[in-house]
C-alpha positions as CSV (number, residue, x, y, z in Angstrom):
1,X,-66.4,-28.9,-92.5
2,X,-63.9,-26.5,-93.3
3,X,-62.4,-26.6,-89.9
4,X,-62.1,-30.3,-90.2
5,X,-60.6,-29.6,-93.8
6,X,-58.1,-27.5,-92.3
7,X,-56.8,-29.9,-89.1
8,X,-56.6,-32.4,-92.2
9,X,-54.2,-30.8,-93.8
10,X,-52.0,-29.6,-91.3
11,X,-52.1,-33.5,-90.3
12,X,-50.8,-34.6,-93.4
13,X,-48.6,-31.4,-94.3
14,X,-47.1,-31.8,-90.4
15,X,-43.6,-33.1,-91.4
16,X,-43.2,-30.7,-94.2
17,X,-40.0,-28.5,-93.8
18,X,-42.3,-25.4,-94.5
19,X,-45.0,-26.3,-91.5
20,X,-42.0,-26.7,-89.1
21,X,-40.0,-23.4,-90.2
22,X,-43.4,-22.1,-89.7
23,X,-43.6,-23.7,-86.7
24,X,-40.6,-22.6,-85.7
25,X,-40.8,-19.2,-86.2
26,X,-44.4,-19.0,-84.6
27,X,-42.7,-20.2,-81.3
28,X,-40.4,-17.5,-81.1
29,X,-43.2,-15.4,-82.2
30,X,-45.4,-16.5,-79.3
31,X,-42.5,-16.2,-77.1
32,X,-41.7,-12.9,-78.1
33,X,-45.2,-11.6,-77.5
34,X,-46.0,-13.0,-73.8
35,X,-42.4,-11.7,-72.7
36,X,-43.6,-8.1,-74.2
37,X,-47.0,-9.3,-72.6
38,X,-45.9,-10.4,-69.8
39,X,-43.1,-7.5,-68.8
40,X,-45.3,-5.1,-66.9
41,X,-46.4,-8.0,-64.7
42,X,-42.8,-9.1,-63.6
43,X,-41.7,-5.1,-63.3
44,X,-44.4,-4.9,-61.3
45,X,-43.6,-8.3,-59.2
46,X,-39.8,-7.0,-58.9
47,X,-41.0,-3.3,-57.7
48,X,-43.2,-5.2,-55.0
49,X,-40.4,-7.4,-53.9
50,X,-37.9,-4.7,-54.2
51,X,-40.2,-2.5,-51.9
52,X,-40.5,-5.2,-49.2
53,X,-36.7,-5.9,-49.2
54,X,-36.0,-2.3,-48.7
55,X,-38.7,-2.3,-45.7
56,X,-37.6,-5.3,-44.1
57,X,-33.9,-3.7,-45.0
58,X,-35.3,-1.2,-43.2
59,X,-36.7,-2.9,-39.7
60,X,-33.9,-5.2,-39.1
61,X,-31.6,-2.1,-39.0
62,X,-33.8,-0.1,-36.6
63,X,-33.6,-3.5,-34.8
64,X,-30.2,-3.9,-34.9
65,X,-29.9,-0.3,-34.3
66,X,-31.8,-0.7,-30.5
67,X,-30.2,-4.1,-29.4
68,X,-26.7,-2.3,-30.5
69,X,-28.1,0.9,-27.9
70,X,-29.4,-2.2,-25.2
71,X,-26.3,-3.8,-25.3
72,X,-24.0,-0.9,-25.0
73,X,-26.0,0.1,-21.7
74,X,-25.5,-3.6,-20.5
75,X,-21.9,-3.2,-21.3
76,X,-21.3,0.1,-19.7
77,X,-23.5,-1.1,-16.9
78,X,-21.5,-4.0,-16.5
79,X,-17.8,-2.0,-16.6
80,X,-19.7,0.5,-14.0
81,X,-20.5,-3.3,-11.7
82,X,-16.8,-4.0,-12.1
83,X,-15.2,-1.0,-11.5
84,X,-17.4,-0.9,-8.6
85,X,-16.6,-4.3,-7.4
86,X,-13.0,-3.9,-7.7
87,X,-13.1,-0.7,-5.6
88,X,-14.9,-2.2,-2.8
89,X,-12.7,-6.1,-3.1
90,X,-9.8,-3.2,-2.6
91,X,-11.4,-1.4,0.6
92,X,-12.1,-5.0,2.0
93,X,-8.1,-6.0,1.3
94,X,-7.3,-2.6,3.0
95,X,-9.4,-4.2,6.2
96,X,-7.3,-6.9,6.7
97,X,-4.8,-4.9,8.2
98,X,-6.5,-3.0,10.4
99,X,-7.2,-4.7,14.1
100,X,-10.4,-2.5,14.9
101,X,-13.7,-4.0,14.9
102,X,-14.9,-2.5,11.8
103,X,-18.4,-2.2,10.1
104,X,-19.0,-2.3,6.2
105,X,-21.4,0.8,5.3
106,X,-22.7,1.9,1.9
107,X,-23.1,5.9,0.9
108,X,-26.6,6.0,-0.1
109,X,-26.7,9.8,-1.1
110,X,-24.6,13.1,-0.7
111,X,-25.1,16.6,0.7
112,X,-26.7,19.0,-2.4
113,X,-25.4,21.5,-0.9
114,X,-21.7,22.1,-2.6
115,X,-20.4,23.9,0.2
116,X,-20.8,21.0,2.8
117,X,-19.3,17.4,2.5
118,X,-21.8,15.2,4.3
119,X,-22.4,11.9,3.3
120,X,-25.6,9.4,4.1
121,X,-24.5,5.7,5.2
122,X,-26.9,3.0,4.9
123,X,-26.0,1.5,8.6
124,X,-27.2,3.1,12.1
125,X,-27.5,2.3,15.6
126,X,-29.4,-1.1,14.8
127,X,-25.7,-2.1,13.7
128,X,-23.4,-0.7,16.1
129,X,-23.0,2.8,14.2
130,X,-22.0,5.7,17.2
131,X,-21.3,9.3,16.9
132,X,-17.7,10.1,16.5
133,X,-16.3,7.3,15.0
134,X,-13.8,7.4,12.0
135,X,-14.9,6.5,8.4
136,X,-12.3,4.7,6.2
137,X,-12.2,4.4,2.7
138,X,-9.8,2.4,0.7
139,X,-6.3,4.3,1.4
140,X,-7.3,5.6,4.5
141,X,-9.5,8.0,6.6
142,X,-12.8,9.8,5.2
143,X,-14.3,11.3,7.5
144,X,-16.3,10.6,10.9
145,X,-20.1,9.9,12.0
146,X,-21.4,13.0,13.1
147,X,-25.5,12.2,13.1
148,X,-26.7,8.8,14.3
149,X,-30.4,7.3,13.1
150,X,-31.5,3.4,13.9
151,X,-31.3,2.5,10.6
152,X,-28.7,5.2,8.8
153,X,-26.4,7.5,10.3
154,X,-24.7,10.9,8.6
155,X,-20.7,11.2,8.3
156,X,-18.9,14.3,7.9
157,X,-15.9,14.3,5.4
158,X,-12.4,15.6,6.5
159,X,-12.5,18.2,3.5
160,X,-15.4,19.6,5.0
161,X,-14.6,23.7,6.1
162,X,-16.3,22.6,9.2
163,X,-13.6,19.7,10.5
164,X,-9.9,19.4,11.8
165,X,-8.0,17.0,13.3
166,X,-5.1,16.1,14.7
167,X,-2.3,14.6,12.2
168,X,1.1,13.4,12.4
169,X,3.8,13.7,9.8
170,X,4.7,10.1,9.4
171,X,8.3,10.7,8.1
172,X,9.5,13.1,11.3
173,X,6.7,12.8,13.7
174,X,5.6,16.7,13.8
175,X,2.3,16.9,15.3
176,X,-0.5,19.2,13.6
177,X,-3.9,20.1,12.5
178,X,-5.3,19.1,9.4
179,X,-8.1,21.3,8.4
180,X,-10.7,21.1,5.3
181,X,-10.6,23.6,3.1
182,X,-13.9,22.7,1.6
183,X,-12.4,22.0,-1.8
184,X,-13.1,17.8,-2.0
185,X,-9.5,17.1,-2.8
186,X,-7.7,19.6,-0.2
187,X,-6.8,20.0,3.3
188,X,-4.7,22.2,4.6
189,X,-2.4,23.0,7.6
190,X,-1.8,26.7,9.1
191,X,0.3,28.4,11.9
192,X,3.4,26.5,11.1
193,X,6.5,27.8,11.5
194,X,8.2,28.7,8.1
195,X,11.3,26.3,9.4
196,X,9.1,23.6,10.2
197,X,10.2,20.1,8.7
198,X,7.6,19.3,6.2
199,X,7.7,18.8,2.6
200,X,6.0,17.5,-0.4
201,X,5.1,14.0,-0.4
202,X,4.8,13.7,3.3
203,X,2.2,11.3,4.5
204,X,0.1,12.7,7.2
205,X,-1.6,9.9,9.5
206,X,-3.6,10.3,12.6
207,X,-1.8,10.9,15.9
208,X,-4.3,9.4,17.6
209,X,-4.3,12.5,19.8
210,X,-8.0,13.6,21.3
211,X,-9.2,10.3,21.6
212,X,-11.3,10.5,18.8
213,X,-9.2,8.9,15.8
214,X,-7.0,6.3,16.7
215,X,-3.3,6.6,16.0
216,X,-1.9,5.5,12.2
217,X,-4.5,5.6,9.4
218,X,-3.4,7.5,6.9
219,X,-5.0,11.0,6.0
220,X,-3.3,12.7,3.6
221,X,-0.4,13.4,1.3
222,X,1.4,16.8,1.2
223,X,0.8,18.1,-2.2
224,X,2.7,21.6,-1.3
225,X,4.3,24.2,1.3
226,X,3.7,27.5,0.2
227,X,5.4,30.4,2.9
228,X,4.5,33.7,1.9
229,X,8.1,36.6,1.8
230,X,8.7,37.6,5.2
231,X,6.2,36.0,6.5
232,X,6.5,33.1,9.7
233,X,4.3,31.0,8.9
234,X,3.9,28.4,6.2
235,X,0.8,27.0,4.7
236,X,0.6,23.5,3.5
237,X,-1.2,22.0,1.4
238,X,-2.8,18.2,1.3
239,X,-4.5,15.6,-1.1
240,X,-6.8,13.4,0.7
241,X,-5.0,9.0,1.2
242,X,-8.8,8.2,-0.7
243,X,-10.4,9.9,-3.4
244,X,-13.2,11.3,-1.4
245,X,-16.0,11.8,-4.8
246,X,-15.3,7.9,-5.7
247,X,-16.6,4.4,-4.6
248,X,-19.7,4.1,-2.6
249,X,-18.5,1.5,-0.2
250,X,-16.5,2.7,3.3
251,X,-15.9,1.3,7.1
252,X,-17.0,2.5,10.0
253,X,-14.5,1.5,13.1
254,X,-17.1,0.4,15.3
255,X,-14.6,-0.2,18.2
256,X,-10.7,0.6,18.4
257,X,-8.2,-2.1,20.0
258,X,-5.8,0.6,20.9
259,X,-8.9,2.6,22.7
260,X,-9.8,-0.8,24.2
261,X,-6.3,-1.0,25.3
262,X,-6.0,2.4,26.8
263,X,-9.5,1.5,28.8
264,X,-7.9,-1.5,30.5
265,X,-7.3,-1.2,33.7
């Protein structure tokens, strides 16, 4: 009854200006108390969501972090392809000038022994590979075939202690013998005679003398003539035409026209 008293007089009383300051006042009252109420619940809510931001914050960099390490071994990969590509487009340029039957070989390992420059081509007698015939790399001579399998043969480099051969200076025509000096970016030439005509910046080619390299690719550049006081000799030094530590493409002369030539009756 006194419930129903009450509802009856807030009913009639609800327009009064005192009910709806009331009113009023116990909205902001109300409002005030489920914000205090309610407070922990959203710090809590924020906390949470911070927490998860920070983690998936957290996984997309260490994602980002390993595509940015993928793609920088693609791209490095990819300049290492190129470079590559643009070495061997150059040794097959180079070919077009030379007459010989040639045969394109890969270097599919090295000597580990330092003090020997043997290489491992990936062609052998299966494809027309013989002892004794001259390697060329890009800007000239590299070596020569030395071991012979079916399927892979073994070439000896001209910087090897072990090798010589015959060499021309292309400027004045001096014959000589280029030696290696084991160092893969030297060769040198001894017993000259300190009046000899040979500088710096000769190029040495091959005189074709022997039989075994045919007469004209370039072998080396002279890098220095060193003669000793009072002594009659000189010693020169020279830089291998290619870089002998680069590329892993080369060419085999499988036959020479000028040996073909000489063989004619």
């Amino acid at each position: 009854m006194l419930s129903l008293l009450c509802l009856s007089i807030l009913f009639i009383f609800r327009d009064h200006p005192r009910v709806t300051a009331v009113q009023r006042e116990a909205v902001d009252v109300i409002a005030f108390t489920s914000n205090v109420v309610l407070a922990p619940f959203d710090a809590w809510d924020h906390l949470l969501d911070s927490v998860r931001s920070r983690n998936a914050l957290q996984d997309e960099v260490l994602r980002l972090q390993q595509e940015n390490r993928v793609l920088k071994g693609r791209a490095q990969r990819l300049a290492s392809l190129l470079s590559e590509n643009a070495r061997y487009k150059a040794l097959l340029n180079s070919a077009r000038d030379i007459e010989d039957e040639l045969i394109a070989a890969q270097i599919s390992s090295v000597s580990p022994d330092p003090a020997r420059h043997l290489v491992m081509l990936d062609k052998g007698s299966a494809d027309g590979v013989e002892e004794g015939q001259p390697v060329l790399g890009v800007e000239g001579l590299i070596g020569q075939i030395v071991l012979v399998g079916e399927y892979n043969s073994r070439a000896l480099l001209i910087t090897d202690s072990a090798h010589a051969l015959p060499v021309q200076v292309n400027r004045s025509g001096l014959r000589a013998i280029a030696e290696g000096s084991g160092d893969i970016d030297r060769l040198v030439i001894r017993h000259l005679a300190a009046t000899t005509d040979i500088r710096a910046g000769d190029l040495l080619v091959t005189s074709g003398l022997g039989g075994r390299f045919p007469h004209g690719y370039p072998v080396a550049r002279v890098t220095n003539v060193e003669i000793a006081a009072g002594d009659a000799f000189a010693v020169v030094s020279a830089a291998p035409a290619s870089a002998l530590d680069r590329g892993r493409h080369v060419l085999v002369v499988a036959q020479s026209s000028q040996f073909e030539a000489a063989a004619a009756p």
